[in-house]
Backbone as CSV, one residue per row, in Angstrom:
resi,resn,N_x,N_y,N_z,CA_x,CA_y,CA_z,C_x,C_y,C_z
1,UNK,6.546,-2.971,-23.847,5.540,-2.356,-23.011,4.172,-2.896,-23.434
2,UNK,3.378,-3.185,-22.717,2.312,-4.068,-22.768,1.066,-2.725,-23.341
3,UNK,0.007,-3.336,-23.209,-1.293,-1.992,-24.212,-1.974,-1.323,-23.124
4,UNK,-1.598,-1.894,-22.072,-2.000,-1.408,-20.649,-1.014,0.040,-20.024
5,UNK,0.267,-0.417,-20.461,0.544,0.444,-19.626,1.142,1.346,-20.787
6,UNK,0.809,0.828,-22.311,1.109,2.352,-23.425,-0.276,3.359,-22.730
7,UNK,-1.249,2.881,-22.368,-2.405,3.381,-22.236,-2.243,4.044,-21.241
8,UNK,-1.908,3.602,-20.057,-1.341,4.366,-19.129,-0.506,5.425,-19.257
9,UNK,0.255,5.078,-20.108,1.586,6.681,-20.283,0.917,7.428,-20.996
10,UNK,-0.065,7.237,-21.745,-0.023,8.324,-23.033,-1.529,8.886,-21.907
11,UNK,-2.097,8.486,-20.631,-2.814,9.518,-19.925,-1.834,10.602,-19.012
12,UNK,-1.218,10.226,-18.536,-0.141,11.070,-18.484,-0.043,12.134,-19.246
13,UNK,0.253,13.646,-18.355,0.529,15.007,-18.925,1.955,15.570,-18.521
14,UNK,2.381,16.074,-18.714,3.513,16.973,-18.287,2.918,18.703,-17.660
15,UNK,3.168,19.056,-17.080,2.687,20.710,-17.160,4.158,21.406,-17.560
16,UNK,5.066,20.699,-16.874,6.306,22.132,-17.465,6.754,21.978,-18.871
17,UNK,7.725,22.900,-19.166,7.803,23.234,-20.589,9.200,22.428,-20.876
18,UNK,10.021,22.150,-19.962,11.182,21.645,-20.047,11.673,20.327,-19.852
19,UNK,10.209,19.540,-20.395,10.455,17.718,-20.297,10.885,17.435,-21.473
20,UNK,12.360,16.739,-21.426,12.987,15.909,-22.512,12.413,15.160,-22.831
21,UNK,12.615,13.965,-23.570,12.178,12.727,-23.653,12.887,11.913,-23.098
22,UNK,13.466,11.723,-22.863,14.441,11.010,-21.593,13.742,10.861,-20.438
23,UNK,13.751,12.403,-19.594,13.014,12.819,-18.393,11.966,12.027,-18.528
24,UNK,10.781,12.242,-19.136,9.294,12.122,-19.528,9.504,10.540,-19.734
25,UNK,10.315,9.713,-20.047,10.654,7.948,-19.995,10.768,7.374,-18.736
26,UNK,11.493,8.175,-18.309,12.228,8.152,-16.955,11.229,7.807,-15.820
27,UNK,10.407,9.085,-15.982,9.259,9.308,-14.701,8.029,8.451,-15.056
28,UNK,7.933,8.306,-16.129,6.774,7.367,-16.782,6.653,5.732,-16.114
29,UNK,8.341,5.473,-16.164,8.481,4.109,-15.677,8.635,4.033,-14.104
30,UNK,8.911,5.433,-13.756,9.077,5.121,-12.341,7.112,5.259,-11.939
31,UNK,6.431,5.801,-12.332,5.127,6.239,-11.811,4.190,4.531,-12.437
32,UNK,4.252,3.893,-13.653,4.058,2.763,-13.487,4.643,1.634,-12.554
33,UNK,5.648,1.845,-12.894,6.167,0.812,-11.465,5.592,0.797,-9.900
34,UNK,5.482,1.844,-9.817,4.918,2.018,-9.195,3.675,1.780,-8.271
35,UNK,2.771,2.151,-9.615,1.643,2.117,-9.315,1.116,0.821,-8.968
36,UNK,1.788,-0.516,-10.291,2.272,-1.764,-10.276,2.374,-2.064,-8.714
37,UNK,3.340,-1.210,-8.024,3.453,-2.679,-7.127,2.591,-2.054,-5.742
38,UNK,1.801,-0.957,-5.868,0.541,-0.531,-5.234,-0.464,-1.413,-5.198
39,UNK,-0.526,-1.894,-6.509,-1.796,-2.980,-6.959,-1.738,-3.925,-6.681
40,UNK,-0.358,-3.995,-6.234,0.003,-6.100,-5.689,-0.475,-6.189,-4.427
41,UNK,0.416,-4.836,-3.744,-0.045,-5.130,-2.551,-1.110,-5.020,-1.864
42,UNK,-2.133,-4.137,-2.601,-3.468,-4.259,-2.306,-4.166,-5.929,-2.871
43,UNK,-4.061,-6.255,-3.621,-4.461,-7.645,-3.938,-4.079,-8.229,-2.772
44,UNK,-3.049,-8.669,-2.078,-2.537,-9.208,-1.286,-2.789,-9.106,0.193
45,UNK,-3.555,-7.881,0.300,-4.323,-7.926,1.318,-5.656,-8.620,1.745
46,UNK,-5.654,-9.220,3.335,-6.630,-10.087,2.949,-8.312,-9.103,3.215
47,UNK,-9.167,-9.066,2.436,-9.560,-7.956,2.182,-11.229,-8.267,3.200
48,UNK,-11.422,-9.277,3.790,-12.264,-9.356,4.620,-11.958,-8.769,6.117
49,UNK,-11.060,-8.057,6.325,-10.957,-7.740,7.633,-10.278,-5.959,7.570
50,UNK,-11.285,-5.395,8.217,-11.095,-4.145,8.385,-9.181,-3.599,8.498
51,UNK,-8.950,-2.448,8.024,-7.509,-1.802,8.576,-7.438,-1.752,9.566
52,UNK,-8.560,-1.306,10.756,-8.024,-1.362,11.936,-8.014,-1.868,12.553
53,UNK,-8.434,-3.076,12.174,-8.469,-4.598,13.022,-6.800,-4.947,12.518
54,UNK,-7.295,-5.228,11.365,-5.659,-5.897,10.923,-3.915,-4.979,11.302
55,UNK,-3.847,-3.835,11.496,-3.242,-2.727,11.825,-3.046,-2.595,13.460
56,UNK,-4.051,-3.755,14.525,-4.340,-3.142,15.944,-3.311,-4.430,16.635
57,UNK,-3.404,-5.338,15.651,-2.928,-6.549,16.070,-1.441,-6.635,16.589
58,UNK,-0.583,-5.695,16.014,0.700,-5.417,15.954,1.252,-4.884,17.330
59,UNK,-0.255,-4.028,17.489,0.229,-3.041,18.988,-0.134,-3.519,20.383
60,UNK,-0.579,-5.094,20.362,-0.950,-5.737,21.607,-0.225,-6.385,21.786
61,UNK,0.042,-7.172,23.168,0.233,-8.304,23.727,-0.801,-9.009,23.706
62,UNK,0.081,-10.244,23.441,-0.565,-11.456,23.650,-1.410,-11.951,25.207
63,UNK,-2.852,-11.992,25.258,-3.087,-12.033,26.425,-2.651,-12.894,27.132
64,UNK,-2.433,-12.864,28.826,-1.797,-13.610,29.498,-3.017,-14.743,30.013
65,UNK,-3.064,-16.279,30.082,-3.655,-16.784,30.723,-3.153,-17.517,31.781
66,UNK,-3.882,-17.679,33.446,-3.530,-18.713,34.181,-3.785,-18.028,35.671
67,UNK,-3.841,-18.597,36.620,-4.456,-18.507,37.873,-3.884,-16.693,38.008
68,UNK,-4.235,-15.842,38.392,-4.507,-14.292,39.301,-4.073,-13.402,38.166
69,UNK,-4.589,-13.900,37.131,-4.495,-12.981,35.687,-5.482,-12.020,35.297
70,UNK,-6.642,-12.774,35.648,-8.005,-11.922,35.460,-8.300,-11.184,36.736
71,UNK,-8.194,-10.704,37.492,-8.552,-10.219,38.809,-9.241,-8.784,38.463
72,UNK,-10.304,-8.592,39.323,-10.966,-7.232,39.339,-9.499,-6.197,39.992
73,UNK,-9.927,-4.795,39.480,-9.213,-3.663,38.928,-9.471,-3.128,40.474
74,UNK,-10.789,-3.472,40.873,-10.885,-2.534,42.015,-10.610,-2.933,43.669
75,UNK,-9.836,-3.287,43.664,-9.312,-4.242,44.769,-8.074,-3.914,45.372
């Protein structure tokens, strides 16, 4: 375990009275791991372009181009 993430566990609390050490290993590695691959994927975002730009892109079509595509609405 690296000095990062001893540092990390030992901020870590428990509140109940009935954490083994097992348990308390257990959840430790699942809540770093975690957090770990939270951090990737935020890195990995490309971070110049808003969420709801990048998020809006998904829910369009591709616009259509070519002769009686653009036509006024009110016609």
């Amino acid at each position: 375990m690296s000095d990062e993430n001893d540092e990390r566990a030992a901020a870590l609390r428990f509140e109940t009275r009935l954490v083994t050490p097992e348990d308390a290993a257990a959840v430790t590695a699942v809540l770093l791991a975690a957090l770990d691959e939270q951090s990737g994927e935020a890195a990995s975002v490309d971070p110049g372009r808003n969420a709801w730009v990048r998020g809006g892109g998904a829910m369009r079509r591709p616009f259509e181009v070519g002769p009686g595509r653009w036509v006024r609405s009110g016609n």
